[in-house]
C-alpha positions in Angstrom: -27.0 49.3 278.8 -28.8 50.6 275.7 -26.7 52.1 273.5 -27.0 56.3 272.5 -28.9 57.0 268.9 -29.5 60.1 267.6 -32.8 60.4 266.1 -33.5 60.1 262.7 -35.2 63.6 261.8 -31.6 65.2 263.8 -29.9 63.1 261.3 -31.1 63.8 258.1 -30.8 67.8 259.0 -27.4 68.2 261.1 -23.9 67.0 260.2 -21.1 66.2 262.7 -18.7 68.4 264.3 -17.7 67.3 267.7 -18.0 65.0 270.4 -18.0 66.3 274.3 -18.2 64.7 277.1 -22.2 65.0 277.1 -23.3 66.1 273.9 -22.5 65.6 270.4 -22.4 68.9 269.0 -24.2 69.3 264.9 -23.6 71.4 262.6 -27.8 72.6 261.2 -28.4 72.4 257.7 -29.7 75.5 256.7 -27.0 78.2 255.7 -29.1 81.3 257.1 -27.8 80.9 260.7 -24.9 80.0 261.8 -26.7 77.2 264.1 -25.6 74.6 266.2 -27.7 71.6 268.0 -25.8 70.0 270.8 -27.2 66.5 271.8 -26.5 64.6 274.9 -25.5 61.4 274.6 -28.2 59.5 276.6 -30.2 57.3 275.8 -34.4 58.0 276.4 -34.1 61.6 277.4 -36.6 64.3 276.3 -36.4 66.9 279.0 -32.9 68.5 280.5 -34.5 68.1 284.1 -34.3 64.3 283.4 -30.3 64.5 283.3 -28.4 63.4 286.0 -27.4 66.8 288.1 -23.8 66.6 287.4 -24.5 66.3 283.3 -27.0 69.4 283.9 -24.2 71.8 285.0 -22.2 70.0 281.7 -24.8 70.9 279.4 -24.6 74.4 280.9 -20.8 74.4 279.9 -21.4 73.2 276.9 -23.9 75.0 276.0 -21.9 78.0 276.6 -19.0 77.0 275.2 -21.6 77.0 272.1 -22.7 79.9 272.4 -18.8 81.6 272.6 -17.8 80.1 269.8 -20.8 81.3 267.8 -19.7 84.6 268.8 -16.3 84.8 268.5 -16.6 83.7 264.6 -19.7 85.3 263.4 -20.6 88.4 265.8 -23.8 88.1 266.3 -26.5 90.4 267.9 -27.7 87.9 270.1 -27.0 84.2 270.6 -30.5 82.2 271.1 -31.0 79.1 273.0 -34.0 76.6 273.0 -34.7 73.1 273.9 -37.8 72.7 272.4 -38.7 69.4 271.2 -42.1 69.2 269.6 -41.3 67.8 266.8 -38.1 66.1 267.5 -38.5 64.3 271.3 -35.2 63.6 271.4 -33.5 66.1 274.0 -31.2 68.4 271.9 -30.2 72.0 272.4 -30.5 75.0 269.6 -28.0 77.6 269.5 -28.5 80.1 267.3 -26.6 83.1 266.2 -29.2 85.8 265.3 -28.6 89.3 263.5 -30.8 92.5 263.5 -30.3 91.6 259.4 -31.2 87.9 259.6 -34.5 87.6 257.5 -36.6 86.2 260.4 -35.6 89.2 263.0 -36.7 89.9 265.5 -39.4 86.6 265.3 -38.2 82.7 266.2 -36.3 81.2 263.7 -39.1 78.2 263.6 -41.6 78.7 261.2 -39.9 81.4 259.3 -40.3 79.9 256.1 -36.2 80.8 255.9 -34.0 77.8 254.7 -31.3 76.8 252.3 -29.2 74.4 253.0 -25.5 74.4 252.5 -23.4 73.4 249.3 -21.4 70.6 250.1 -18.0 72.6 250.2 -19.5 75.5 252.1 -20.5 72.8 255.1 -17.3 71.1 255.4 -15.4 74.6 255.3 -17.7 75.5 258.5 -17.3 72.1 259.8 -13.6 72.6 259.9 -14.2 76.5 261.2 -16.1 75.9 264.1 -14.5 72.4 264.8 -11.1 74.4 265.0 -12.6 76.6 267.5 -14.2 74.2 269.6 -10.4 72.5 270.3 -9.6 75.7 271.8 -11.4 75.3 275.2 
């Protein structure tokens, strides 16, 4: 069995928060959005159709488990979510909280030219925030 690794890109630009069943859920480095990436924990994937059918409906549950979190602590106007992949092959999931007031609105976060990553105590406070959140399934 080959053993999971998250890519290398995922992990110079996301820091832990939890481990699910499927996915390993990041914390995104750029203090704009509040932004998650969830990753499943399998190794070789690059497409969701290529997960097993019972870790497809997980990743749905996870994914909206996300996405509730996300708005429960920041109220957002819409939650967006994207598996996209061009750069980064490995399969991971975006989810976004977007504002009418974010600087990119209403265009993709990608490509906005909008990023600033987080101070090292402002990161480990939303670490703990959202991690705290995520224990109450």
């Amino acid at each position: 069995m080959t053993m999971f690794h998250l890519h290398d890109r995922l992990q110079a630009d996301t820091a832990p928060i939890a481990e699910w069943p499927l996915c390993r859920v990041l914390l995104m480095d750029n203090r704009v959005w509040p932004w998650l990436i969830l990753v499943p924990a399998r190794h070789g994937l690059t497409e969701i159709h290529q997960l097993s059918r019972e870790d497809q409906h997980r990743l749905v549950d996870e994914i909206a488990l996300a996405s509730r979190t996300l708005e429960t602590l920041f109220s957002p106007d819409k939650i967006n979510v994207g598996a996209l992949g061009n750069l980064v092959p490995q399969l991971h999931i975006h989810v976004i909280a977007r504002s009418r007031t974010d600087p990119a609105w209403p265009g993709p976060v990608w490509g906005s030219g909008f990023a600033e990553r987080y101070s090292p105590e402002e990161r480990d406070s939303l670490i703990r925030k959202i991690g705290e959140r995520l224990g109450q399934k």
